[in-house]
Structures are given as structure tokens and as C-alpha cells.
C-alpha positions as CSV (number, residue, x, y, z in Angstrom):
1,X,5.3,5.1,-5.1
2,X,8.7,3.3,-5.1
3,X,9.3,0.5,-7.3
4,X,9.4,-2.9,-6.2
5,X,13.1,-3.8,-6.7
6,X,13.9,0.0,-5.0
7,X,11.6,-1.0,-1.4
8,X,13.5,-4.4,-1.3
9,X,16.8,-2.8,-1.3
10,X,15.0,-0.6,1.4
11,X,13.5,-3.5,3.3
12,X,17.4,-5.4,3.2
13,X,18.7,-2.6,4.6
14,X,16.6,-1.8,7.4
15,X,16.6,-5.2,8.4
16,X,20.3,-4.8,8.5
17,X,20.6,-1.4,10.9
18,X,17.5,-2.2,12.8
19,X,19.1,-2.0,16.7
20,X,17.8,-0.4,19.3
21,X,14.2,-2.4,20.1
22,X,11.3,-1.4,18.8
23,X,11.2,2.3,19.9
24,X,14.6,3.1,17.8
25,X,12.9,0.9,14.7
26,X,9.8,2.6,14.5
27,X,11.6,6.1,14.8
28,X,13.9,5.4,12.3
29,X,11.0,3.6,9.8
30,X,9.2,7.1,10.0
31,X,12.1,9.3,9.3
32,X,12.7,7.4,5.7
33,X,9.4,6.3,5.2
34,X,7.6,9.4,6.1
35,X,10.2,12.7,6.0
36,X,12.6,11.3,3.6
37,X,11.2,9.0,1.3
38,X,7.8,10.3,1.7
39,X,6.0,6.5,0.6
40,X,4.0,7.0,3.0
41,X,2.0,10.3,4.8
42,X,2.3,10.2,8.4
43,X,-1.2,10.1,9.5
44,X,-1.1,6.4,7.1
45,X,1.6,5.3,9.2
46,X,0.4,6.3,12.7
47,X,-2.4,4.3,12.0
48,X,-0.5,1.6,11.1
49,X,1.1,1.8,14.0
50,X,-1.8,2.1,16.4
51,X,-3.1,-1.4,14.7
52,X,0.1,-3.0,15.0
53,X,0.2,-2.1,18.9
54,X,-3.1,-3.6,19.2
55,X,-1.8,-7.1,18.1
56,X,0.1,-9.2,19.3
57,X,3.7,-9.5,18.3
58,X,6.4,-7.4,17.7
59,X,4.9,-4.2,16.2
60,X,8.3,-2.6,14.7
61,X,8.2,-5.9,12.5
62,X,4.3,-5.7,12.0
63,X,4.3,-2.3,11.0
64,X,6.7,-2.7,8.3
65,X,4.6,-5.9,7.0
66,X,1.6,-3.2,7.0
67,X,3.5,-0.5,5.0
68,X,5.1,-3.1,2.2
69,X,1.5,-4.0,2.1
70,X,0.2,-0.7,1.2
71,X,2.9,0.0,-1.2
72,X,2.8,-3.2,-3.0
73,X,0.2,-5.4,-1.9
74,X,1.0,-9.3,-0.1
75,X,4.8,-9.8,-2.3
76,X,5.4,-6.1,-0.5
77,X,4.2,-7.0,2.7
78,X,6.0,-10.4,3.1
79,X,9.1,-9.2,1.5
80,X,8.9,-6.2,4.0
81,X,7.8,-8.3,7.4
82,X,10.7,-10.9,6.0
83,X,13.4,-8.6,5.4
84,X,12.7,-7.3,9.1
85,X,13.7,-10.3,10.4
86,X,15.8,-12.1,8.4
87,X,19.6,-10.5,8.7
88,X,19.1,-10.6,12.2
89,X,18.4,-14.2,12.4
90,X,20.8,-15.2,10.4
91,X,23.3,-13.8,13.0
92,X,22.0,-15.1,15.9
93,X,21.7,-18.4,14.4
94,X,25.3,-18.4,13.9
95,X,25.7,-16.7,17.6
96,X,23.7,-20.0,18.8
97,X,26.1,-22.5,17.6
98,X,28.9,-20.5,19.2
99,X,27.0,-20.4,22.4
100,X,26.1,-24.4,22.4
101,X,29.1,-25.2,20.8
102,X,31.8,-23.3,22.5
103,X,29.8,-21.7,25.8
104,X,31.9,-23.9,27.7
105,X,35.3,-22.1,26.5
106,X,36.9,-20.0,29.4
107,X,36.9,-16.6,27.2
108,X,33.5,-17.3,26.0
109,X,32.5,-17.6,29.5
110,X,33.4,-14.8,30.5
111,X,32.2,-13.0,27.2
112,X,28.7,-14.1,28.6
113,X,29.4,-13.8,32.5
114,X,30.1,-10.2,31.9
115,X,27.2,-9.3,29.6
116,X,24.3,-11.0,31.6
117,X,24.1,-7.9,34.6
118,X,23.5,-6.0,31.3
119,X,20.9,-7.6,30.4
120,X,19.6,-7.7,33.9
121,X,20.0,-3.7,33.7
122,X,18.5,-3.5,30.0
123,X,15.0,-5.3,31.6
124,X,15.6,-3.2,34.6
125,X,15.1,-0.3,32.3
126,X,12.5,-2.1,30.5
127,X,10.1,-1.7,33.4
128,X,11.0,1.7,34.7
129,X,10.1,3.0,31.3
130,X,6.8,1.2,30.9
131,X,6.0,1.8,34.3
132,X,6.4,5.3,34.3
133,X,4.1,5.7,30.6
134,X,1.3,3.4,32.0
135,X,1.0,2.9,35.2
136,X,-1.1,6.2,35.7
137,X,-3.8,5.7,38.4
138,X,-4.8,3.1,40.9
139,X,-6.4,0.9,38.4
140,X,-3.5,0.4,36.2
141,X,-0.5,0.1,38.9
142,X,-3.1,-2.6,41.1
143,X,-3.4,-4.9,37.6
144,X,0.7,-4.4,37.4
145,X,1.4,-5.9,40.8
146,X,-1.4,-8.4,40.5
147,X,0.2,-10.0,37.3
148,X,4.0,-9.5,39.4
149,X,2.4,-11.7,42.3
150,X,0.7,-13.7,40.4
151,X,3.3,-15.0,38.0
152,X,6.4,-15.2,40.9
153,X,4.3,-16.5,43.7
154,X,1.3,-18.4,41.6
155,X,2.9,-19.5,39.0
156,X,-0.8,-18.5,37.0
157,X,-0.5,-19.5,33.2
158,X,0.4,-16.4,31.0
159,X,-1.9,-16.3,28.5
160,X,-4.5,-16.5,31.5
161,X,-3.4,-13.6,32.9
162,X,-3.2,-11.7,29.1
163,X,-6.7,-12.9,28.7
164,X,-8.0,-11.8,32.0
165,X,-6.2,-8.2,32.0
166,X,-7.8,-8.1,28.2
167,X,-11.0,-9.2,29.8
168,X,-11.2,-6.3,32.3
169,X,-9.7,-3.7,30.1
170,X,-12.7,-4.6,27.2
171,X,-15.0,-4.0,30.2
172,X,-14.3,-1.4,32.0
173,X,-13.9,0.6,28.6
174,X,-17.4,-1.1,27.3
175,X,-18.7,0.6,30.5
176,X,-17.6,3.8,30.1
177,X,-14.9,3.7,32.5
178,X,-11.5,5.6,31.9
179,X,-9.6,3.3,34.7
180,X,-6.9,2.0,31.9
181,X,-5.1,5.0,29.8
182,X,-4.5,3.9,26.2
183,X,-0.6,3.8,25.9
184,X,1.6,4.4,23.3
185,X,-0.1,6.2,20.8
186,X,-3.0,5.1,21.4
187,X,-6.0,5.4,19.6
188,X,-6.3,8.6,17.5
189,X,-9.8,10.6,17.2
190,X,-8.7,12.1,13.5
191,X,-10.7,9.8,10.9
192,X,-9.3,9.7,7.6
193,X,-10.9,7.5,5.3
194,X,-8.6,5.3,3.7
195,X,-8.1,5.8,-0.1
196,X,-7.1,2.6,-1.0
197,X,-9.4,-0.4,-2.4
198,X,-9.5,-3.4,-0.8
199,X,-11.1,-6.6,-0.2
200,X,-13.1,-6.7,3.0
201,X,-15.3,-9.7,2.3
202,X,-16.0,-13.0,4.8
203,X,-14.7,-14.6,2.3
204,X,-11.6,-13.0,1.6
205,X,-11.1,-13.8,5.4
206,X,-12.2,-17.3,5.3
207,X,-9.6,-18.4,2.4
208,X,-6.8,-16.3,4.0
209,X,-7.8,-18.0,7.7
210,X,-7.3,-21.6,5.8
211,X,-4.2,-20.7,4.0
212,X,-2.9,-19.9,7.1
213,X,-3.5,-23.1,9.0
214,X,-2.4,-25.1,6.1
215,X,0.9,-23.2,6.2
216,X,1.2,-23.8,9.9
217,X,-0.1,-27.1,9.5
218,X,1.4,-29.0,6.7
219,X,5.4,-27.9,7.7
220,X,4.9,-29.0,11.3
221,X,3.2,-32.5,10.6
222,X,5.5,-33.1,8.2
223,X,8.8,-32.4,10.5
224,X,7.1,-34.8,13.4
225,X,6.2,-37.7,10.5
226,X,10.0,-37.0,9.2
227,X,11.7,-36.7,12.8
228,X,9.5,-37.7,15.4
229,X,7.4,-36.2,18.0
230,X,9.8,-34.7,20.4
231,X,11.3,-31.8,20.7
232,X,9.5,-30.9,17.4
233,X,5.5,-31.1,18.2
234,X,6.5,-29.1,21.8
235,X,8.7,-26.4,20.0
236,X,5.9,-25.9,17.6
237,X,3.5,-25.9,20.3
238,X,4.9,-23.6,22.6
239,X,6.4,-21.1,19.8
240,X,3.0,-20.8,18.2
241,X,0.8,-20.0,21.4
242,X,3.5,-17.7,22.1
243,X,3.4,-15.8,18.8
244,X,-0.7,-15.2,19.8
245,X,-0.1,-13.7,23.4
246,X,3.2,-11.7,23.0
247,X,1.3,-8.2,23.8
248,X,4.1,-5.7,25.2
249,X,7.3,-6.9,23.9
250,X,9.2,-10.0,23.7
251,X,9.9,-9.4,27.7
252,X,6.1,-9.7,28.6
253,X,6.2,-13.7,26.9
254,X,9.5,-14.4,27.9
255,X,8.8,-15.6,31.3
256,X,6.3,-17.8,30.2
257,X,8.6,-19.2,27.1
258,X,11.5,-19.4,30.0
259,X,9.3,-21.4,32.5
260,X,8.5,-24.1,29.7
261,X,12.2,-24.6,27.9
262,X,14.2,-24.4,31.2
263,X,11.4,-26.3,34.3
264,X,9.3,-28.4,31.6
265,X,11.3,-29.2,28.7
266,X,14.9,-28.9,30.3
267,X,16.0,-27.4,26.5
268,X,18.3,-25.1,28.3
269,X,19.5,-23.5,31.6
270,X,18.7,-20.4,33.1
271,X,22.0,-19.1,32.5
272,X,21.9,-20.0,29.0
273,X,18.3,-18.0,28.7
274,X,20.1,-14.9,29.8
275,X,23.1,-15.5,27.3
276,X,20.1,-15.6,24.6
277,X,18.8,-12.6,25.8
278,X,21.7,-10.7,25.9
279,X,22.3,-11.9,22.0
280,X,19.2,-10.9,20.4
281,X,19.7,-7.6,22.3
282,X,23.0,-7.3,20.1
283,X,21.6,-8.6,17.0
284,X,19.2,-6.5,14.4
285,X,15.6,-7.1,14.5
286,X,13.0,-7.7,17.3
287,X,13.6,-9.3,20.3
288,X,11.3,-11.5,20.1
289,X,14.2,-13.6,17.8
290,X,15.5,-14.4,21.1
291,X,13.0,-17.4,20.7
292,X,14.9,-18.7,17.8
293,X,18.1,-19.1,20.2
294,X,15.8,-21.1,22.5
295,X,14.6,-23.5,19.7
296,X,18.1,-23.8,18.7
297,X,19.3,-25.1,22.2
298,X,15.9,-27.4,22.1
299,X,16.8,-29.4,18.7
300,X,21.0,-28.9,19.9
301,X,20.2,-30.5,23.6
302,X,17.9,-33.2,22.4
303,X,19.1,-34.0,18.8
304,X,17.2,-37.7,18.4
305,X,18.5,-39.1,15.1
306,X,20.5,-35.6,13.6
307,X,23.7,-34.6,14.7
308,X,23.4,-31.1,17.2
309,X,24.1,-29.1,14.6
310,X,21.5,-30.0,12.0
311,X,19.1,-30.5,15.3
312,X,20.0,-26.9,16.3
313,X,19.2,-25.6,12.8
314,X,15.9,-27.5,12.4
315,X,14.7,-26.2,15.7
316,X,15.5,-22.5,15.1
317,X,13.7,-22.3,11.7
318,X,10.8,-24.1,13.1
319,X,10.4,-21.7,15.7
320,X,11.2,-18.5,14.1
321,X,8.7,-20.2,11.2
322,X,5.6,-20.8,13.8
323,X,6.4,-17.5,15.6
324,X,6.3,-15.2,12.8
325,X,4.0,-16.6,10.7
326,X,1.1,-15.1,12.7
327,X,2.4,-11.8,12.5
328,X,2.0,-12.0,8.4
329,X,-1.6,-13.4,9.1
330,X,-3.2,-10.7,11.4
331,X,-1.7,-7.5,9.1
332,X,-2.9,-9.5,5.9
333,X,-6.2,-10.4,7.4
334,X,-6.9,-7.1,9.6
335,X,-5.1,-4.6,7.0
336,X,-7.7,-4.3,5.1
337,X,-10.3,-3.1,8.6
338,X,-7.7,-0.5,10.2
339,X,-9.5,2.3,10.5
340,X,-12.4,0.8,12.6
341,X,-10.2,-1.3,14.3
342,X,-8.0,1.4,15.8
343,X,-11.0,3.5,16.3
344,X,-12.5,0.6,18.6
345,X,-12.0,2.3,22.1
346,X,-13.2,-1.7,23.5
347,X,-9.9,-2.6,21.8
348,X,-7.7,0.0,23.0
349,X,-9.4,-0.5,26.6
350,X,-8.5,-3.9,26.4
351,X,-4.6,-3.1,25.3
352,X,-4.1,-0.2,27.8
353,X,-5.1,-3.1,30.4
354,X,-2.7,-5.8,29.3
355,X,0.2,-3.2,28.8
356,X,-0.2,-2.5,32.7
357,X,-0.1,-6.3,33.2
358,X,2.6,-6.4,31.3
359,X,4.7,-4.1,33.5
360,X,4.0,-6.6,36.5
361,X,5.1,-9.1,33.8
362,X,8.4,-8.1,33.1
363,X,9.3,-7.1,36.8
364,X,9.1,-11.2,37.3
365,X,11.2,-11.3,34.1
366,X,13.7,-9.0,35.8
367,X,13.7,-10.8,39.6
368,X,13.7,-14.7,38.5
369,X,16.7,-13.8,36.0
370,X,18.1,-11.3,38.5
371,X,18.3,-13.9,41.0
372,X,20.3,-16.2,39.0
373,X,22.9,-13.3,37.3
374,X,23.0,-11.2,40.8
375,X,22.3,-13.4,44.0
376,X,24.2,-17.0,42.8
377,X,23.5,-19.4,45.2
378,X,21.5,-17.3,47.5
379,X,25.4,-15.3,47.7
380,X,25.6,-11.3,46.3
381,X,27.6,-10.8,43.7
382,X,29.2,-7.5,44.2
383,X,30.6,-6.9,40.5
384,X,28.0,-8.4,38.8
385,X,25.3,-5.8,40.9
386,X,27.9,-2.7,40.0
387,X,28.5,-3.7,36.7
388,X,24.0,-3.7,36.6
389,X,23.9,-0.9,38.4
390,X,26.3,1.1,35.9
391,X,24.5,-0.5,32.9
392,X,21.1,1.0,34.4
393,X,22.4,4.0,34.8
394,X,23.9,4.7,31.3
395,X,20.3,3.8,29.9
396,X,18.2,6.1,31.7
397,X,20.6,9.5,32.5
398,X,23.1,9.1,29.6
399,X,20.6,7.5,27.1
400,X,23.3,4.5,25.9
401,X,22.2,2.5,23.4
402,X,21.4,-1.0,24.7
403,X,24.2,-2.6,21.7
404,X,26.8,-0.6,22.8
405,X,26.1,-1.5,26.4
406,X,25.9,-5.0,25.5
407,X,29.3,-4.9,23.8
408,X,30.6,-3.1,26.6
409,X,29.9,-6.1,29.6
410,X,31.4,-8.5,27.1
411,X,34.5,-6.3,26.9
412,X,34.7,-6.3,30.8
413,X,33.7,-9.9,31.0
414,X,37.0,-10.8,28.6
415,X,38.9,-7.8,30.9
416,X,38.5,-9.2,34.2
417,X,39.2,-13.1,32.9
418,X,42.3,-11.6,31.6
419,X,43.5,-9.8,34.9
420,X,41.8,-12.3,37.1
């Protein structure tokens, strides 16, 4: 067991180096956790993992909350879940300003005109890889292109459609009936009992339930008393129902978060939502930070009494506050339960069936953004669909990590301003 002061250097630094989405976090949390360090034994952390892909949020970022918390209890966890995220928002807060500020500079532009077929590419690859993992069967590719038509042509409510692919995943494996597969890892048959004591009582859960609303509570009230209602009470509205349906990535909520900020709230543009994408893709930590960039434009674009810049600030920590705070609550609360919960083949049924939705999900991601990056003003855009097209293919043959990638379109976008 490490001492405290040795896992928060450890917890800094991953937070610092953690690119690469949650597939490249997790892989490189198990080679020091597990092979090098050897904090944790393996079969320990798969299970963590398997119970951080059954919640929602992002599980790279849950997972590490659940390992701080077996090595040192709550400090460990909170210091490990906010070490995750921290570095990484502290860049993209000051990428955000930069965006707001100077987004309307020529070689900033063109910084951002020539990363966004990137990012069109990066959700491109998004799908092709999920697809291919879970979309085994009839079943599972029928629930995919429901939740595609569903969200493009009938604008359903996502967290309806989470709830009713949840709904017949819970079912269908309540019945007996293999139609979903469980992805990712899945749910493991191997039972180890776990060694370590813990409090499993009602009550435990009821005084960690109230601390939590009081912490989500109090901060928020306070702000709207302080500032006013608006853009505060909808930020923390839309942020926190967010943080309790983000199954399957930041890019299975995005659409939803996008349809609110850009068509209800007007907080920013499309383009300006693929510009945030493209940021927290280049940033450390999970994606789902991208969310702080869209609170940022929310207080920048509708300031009331504060200037844009305290605004901007003030809206980012209140939504990267309401959207992570969850996460701390369902590892602290559910820790303690792990191994029935990831032995609960219900649960798995029900996450195998929103991880197919979720393919359909981020296919609408892909076409509404993809419509505004490659077909502007109903017109192709030749470079920007070779410049996606390239992107794609560096992912998927040549295995490119999505930074570099990101890096690159911004080098082009300055290369062309400069020879156009």
C-alpha cells in the first residue's frame, strides 16, 4: 500500500498525461496500477472497471475514484477522481477564453476551421469502433438505428431513449433472453470475495444520499440568490441531468447537451460546439470536460451583471462542479456493493442495450455536426471532406493518436490561411 502523499503525486500525474479517451486511460491506469506499482491485483481492478462501465459517467475518471478509494478510503477517492480531472480543465478553461475571446481572429479561425473535419473523423471513428464491438445480432443493430432515427428525425428526448433502451435491455435479460451482448468487459463469472471491510448499511447510504444533495444544493441556490436565475439555474439544470444519463461516452450525451445550449439556450453556435470538441479532444482528461467549454460560452455570451470573463469562469466551475459531482457519489455510495452489482446480469442486460443505443446516438452526433463542418450551406466542402477522410483513415489503419491528429488539422488550418 502506497502512502498517501506518494498516490497524490501519482494521481497529479496521471491527470497530467491522461490523452487518448478513455480506452488509452484505462490501459495505461492498469499498467502502473497493476504490473508496475502492483496497488492493486488485477482481478480488483477489472471489477472496478466492470462497475464503473455500469454507471454513468466517464468510467476512466470513475475508476480511478474507485481505486484511490480502496487504497485510502473517501480523501483517496476524491483526491484520485479530482486529480483526473483537474489539469485538464484547467487548460481548457484557459483554451475557452481564447476561443470566446479571440475566435474571431483570422489565424485562430483558421486554427479551428482546420481541426473541426478532425473532429468530424475522430466521431467518425467513434462509431465504427462501437459499432463493430456491439452491434452483434439483429437485436442490438435494430435498437442502434432506432435511437439514429429517432433522435435526427424525432427529436425524442435523450434520457427517454437511455431509459427505454435500459428498459428493454433489464427485460429481455430478466427473461432469459441473450438478444443484447454485454460489451466491454462485461460482467465477469469469477467471484472473488472482497477482503476489505466496509460499511454496507441503509444508513450509511441515507447520510451519504443527503450529503450529496446538500452539496448539489446549497452551491447552486446560492449562485442564483447571488447572480440571478439565468444562465445559472439552466446550466445547473442541464449539466446535472446530463451527469445522470452520460452512458457510452461524452459523445452519446453530447447531442442532447448540443440541442439545449445551441436551439434552446442560444449559449453558443454550432460551430463553436465543434471548436469545444475538438479542444477537450486535445486536452488531458475525459471528454466529457467538453461540457465545461459549453458552460464557459453560457456565462461568456450572457454575462448579466459580471464582466465575460468572470461570467465565463463562474459558468465553467458550475458545470464541471454539477457534472462531476455525481460521479464521486455513485463510486462512494455503490463501492462498497461491487461484487453483486457487477454480478447482476439485469444490470449488464440493461448496459449492453444502451451501449447499442448509444451507437445510433453518436451516428446523429456525427451527421448534425457533419453537416455543419462538411456540407456548409447545403454546398460540399471538398478540403474539409479530404482533410476528414485522411483524419479517418490515420485512426483506424495507422492507429494515430486522436491529439496528434488534432494538432495536425490545426497545423493545416494555419498552412492553408497562410498560402491562401
Amino acid at each position: 500500500m502506497p502512502g498517501f502523499g506518494e498516490a497524490l503525486r501519482f494521481w497529479f500525474w496521471l491527470g497530467c498525461v491522461s490523452f487518448g479517451g478513455p480506452a488509452g486511460q484505462i490501459a495505461l491506469m492498469q499498467q502502473e496500477l497493476v504490473d508496475k506499482r502492483r496497488w492493486i491485483d488485477n482481478t480488483r481492478f477489472l471489477h472496478g472497471l466492470n462497475f464503473a462501465m455500469l454507471l454513468p459517467g466517464p468510467e476512466a475518471q470513475q475508476l480511478a475514484t474507485y481505486v484511490g478509494w480502496r487504497l485510502h478510503g473517501t480523501p483517496g477517492g476524491l483526491v484520485a477522481g479530482g486529480l483526473f480531472v483537474l489539469p485538464g480543465a484547467l487548460v481548457l478553461l484557459g483554451l475557452s477564453w481564447l476561443a470566446a475571446e479571440h475566435g474571431d481572429l483570422a489565424w485562430v479561425a483558421a486554427l479551428f476551421d482546420g481541426v473541426k473535419p478532425v473532429v468530424i473523423a475522430i466521431i467518425a471513428a467513434s462509431v465504427w469502433r462501437l459499432g463493430r464491438r456491439t452491434l452483434k445480432g439483429p437485436a442490438p443493430l435494430m435498437l442502434a438505428l432506432i435511437a439514429f432515427l429517432g433522435l435526427y428525425l424525432g427529436h425524442l428526448p435523450f434520457p427517454v431513449l437511455i431509459a427505454g433502451a435500459a428498459l428493454i435491455g433489464y427485460l429481455a435479460a430478466k427473461a432469459g433472453k441473450p438478444l443484447f451482448a454485454p460489451a466491454g468487459h462485461g460482467v465477469t463469472d469469477d467471484f472473488v470475495p472482497d477482503d476489505r471491510p466496509a460499511d454496507r448499511s441503509a444508513k450509511r447510504l441515507l447520510r451519504l444520499s443527503l450529503l450529496f444533495a446538500a452539496l448539489l444544493l446549497v452551491p447552486v441556490v446560492a449562485i442564483v440568490l447571488l447572480l440571478g436565475r439565468q444562465p445559472w439555474a439552466d446550466i445547473a439544470d442541464l449539466f446535472t441531468t446530463s451527469a445522470f444519463v452520460t452512458f457510452g461516452g461524452a459523445y452519446a450525451v453530447l447531442p442532447f447537451i448540443a440541442e439545449r445550449a445551441v436551439e434552446t439556450y442560444h449559449w453558443l453556435t454550432p460551430a463553436d460546439m465543434v471548436n469545444g470538441l475538438a479542444l477537450a479532444e486535445s486536452t488531458p482528461g475525459p471528454l466529457i470536460l467538453v461540457t465545461q467549454y459549453v458552460g464557459f460560452f453560457a456565462g461568456w455570451n450572457h454575462p448579466g451583471g459580471l464582466s465575460p470573463l468572470a461570467a465565463g469562469i463562474t459558468g465553467a466551475v458550475l458545470t464541471t462542479y454539477v457534472t462531476f459531482l455525481p460521479c464521486f457519489f455513485f463510486i462512494f455510495a455503490g463501492a462498497p456493493y461491487v461484487e453483486a452489482l457487477i454480478h447482476n446480469r439485469a444490470a449488464a442486460g440493461a448496459l449492453a442495450a444502451i451501449t447499442a443505443a448509444v451507437v445510433g446516438v453518436i451516428l446523429n452526433l456525427g451527421v448534425v455536426l457533419g453537416e455543419a463542418v462538411i456540407l456548409p450551406g447545403g454546398r460540399v466542402d471538398w478540403v474539409a471532406l479530404l482533410v476528414a477522410a485522411i483524419a479517418l483513415i490515420a485512426m483506424l489503419r495507422f492507429k494515430l493518436a486522436v491529439h496528434w491528429l488534432v494538432l495536425a488539422g490545426a497545423a493545416f488550418g494555419l498552412l492553408r490561411m497562410a498560402v491562401g
